[in-house]
C-alpha positions as CSV (number, residue, x, y, z in Angstrom):
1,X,23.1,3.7,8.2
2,X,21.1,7.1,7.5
3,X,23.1,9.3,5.7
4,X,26.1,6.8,4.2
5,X,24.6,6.3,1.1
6,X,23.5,2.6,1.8
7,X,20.8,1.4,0.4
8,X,17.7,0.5,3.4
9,X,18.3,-3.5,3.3
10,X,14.8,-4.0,4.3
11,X,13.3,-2.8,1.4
12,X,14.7,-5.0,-1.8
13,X,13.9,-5.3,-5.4
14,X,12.1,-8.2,-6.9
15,X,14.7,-8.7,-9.4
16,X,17.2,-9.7,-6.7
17,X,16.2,-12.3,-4.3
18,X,17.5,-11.0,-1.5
19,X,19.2,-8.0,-3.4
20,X,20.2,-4.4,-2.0
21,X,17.9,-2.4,-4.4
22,X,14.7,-0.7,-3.6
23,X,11.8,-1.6,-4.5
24,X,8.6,1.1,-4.4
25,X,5.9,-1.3,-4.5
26,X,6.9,-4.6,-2.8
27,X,9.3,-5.5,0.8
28,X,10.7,-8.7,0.1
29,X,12.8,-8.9,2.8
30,X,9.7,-8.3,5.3
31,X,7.7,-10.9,3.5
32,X,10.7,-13.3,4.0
33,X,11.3,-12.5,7.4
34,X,7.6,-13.1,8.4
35,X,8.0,-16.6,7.2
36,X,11.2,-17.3,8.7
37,X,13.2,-17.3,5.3
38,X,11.1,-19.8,4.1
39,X,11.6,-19.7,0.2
40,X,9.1,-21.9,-0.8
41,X,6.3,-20.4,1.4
42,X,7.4,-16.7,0.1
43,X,7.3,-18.3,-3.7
44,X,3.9,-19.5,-2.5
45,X,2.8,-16.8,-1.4
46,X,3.6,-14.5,-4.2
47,X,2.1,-17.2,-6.4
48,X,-1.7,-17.4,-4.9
49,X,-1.3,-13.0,-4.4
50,X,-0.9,-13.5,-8.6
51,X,-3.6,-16.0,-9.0
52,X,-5.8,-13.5,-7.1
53,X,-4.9,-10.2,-8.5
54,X,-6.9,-9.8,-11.2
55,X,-10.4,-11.2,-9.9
56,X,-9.2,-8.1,-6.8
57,X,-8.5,-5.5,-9.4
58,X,-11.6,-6.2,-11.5
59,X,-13.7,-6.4,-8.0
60,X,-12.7,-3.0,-7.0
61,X,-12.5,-1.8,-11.2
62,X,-16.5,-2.8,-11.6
63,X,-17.4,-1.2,-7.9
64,X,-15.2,2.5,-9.5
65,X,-17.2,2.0,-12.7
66,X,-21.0,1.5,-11.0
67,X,-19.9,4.2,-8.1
68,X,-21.1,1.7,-5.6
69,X,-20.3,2.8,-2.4
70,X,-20.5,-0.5,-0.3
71,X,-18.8,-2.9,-3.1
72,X,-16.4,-0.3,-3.7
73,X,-15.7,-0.6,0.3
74,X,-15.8,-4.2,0.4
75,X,-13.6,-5.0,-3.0
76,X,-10.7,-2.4,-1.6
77,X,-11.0,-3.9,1.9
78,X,-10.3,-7.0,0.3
79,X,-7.4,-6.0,-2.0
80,X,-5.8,-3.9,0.9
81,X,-5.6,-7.4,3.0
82,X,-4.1,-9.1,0.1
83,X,-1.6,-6.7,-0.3
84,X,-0.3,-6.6,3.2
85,X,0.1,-10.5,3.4
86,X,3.2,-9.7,1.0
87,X,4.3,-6.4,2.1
88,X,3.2,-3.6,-0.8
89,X,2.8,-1.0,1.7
90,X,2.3,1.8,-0.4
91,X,-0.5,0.0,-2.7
92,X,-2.1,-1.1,0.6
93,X,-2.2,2.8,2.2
94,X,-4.1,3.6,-1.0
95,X,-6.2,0.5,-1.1
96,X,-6.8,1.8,2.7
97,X,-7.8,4.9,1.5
98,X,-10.1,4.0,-0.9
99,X,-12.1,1.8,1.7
100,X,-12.1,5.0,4.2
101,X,-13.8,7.1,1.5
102,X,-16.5,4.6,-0.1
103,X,-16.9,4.1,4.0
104,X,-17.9,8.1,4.1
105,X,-19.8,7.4,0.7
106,X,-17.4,9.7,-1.5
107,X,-17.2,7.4,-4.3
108,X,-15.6,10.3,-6.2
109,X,-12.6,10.5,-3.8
110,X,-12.5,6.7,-4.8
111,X,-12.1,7.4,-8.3
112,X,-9.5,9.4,-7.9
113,X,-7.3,6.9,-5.6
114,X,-8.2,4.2,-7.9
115,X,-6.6,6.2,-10.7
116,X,-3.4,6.4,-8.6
117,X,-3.6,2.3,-7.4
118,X,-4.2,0.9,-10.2
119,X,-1.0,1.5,-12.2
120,X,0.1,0.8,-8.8
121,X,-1.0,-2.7,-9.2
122,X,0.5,-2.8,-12.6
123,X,3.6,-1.9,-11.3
124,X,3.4,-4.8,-8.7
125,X,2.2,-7.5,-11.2
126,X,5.3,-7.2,-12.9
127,X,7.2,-7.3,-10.0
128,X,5.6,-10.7,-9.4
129,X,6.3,-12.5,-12.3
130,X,9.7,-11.2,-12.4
131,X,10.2,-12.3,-9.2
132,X,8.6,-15.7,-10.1
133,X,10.1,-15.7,-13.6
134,X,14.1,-15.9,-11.2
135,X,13.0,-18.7,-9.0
C-alpha cells in the first residue's frame, strides 16, 4: 500500500526472481505476467533481448555518430520495440524520445538522449545476465 513502506511488488529486481526489490531499468513481474508465469518463455525472452542488444545499440550508436536523421529514427524505433517486449519502461520512453526528435530532424536533441540511454542500456545488460547468470 502507498505510504507503508512496502516495496511496489510489480516492479522487482533481476537479482530475485520474483523478489520484492526495485528495479529502475527492468519489470520482471510485468514481463512474467504477460506470459502467464511462464519461466521458460520469460528466460527466453530475456535471452534473444541479449542476443539482440548489441547489433540495437551499435544501430542507433552509428546513426548518433553520422547524425543521420532517418537511421537514427529507424534504429531507436527499433530498440524502443525491443525494450518494451520485456518491460524497461524507462529505457523505452527515452528510446521513444529519441525517435520523436530524429522524426522532427533534431539529431542534436538525439545526441543528447542517447547520452542518457545508453548507460541506460548498460545498466540493463547487466541486469540480463544477472538474471540469466540465477536461472
Amino acid at each position: 500500500m502507498a505510504g507503508d513502506g512496502s516495496a511496489n511488488p510489480s516492479r522487482v529486481s533481476l537479482n530475485s526472481p520474483r523478489g520484492d526489490a526495485t528495479s529502475l531499468t527492468f519489470d520482471a513481474a510485468e514481463m512474467l505476467r504477460r506470459f502467464g508465469g511462464d519461466d521458460a518463455l520469460f528466460a527466453e525472452v530475456i535471452q534473444a533481448f541479449r542476443g539482440s542488444l548489441p547489433e540495437l545499440h551499435a544501430s542507433v550508436q552509428h546513426a548518433v555518430e553520422a547524425l543521420e536523421a532517418p537511421a537514427l529514427m529507424r534504429a531507436s524505433h527499433r530498440l524502443r520495440g525491443a525494450l518494451l517486449e520485456i518491460a524497461a519502461r524507462p529505457a523505452a520512453e527515452l528510446a521513444q524520445q529519441i525517435e520523436t526528435s530524429a522524426r522532427g530532424a533534431d539529431v542534436r536533441r538525439g545526441v543528447e538522449l542517447w547520452a542518457q540511454l545508453s548507460p541506460l542500456l548498460e545498466a540493463l545488460a547487466a541486469e540480463l545476465h544477472a538474471r540469466m547468470d540465477e536461472a
